[in-house]
C-alpha positions in Angstrom: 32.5 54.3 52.9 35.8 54.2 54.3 36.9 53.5 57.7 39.8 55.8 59.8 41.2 55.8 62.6 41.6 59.6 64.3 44.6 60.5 65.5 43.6 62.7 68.8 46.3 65.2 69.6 46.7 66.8 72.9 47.3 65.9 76.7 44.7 63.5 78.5 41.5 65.1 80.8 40.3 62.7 83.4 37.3 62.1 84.6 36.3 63.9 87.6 33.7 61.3 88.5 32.1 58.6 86.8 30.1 58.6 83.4 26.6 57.8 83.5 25.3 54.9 80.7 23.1 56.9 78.6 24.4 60.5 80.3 24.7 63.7 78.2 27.6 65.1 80.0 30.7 64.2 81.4 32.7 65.7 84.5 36.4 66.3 84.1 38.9 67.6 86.4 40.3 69.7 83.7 40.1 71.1 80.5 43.4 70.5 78.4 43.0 71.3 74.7 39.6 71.1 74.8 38.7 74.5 73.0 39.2 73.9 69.2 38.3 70.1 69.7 35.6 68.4 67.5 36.1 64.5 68.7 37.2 63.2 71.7 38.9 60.0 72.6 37.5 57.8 75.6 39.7 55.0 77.2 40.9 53.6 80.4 40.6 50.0 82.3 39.2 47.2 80.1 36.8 49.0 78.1 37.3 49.1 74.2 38.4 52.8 73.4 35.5 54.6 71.8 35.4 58.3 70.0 32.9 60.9 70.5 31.7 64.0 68.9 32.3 67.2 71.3 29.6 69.5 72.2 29.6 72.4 73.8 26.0 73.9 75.2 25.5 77.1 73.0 22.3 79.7 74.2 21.6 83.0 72.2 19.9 85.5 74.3 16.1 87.4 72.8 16.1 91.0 72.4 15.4 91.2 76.4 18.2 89.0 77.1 16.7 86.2 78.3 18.2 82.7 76.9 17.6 78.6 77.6 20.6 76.4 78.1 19.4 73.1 76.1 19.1 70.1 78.3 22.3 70.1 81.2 22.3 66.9 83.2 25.0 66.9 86.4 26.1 69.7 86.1 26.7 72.2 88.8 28.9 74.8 87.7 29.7 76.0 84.3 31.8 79.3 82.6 29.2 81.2 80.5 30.8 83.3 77.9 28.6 86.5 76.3 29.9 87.5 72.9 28.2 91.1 71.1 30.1 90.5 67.9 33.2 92.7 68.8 33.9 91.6 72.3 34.1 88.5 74.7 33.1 89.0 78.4 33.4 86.0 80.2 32.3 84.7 84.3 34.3 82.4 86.1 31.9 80.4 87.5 28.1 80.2 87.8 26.1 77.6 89.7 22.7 76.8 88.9 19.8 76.5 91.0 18.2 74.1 89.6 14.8 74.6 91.8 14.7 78.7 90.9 12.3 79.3 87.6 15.1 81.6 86.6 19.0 82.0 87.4 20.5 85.6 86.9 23.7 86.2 85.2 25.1 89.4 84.2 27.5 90.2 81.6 28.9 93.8 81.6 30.5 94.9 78.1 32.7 98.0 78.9 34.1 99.9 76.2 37.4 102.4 76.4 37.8 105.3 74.2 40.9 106.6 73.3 41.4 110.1 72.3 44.8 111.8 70.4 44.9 115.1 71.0 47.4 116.9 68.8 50.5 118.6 70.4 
């Protein structure tokens, strides 16, 4: 076993709020260079700087469309994105209700054909 040290590239993401010790998530006011990372670098006041894996909360729907986000803690808005193979639809922003049995959110895949008629 050898030991490295990453080298994290991109601009900083504070925290929106506080972590929680032993919390699955963390809020952050934005989202810099977020989208092709793997590890993320923690640091900031007198805390040792520490390295984490980055997850992002994946759900595939059944053949009636219904899906389960795994376990979300603090959460209260996220940015589902839908993907049939072919396209990406994406919403803005979807709040929970954490107290419904089920939240709705609908994804509309729209196609455009294009026709060349000859002269």
């Amino acid at each position: 076993m050898r030991g490295v040290l990453p080298q994290i590239l991109g601009s900083g993401n504070q925290f929106d709020e506080d972590a929680i010790v032993g919390g699955s998530c963390v809020l952050l006011n934005t989202m810099n260079d977020l989208a092709a990372a793997t590890v993320v670098e923690v640091s900031g006041g007198s805390a040792s700087v520490e390295y984490h894996r980055l997850g992002r909360f994946t759900a595939v729907s059944n053949s009636e469309g219904f899906f389960r986000f795994p376990p979300i803690d603090r959460v209260s808005r996220v940015k589902p994105e839908a993907n049939d193979g072919a396209r990406i639809v994406t919403v803005d922003s979807f709040s929970q209700n954490y107290g419904a049995t089920e939240n709705t959110i609908d994804f509309v895949f729209t196609s455009i054909a294009i026709f060349h008629l000859p002269f």
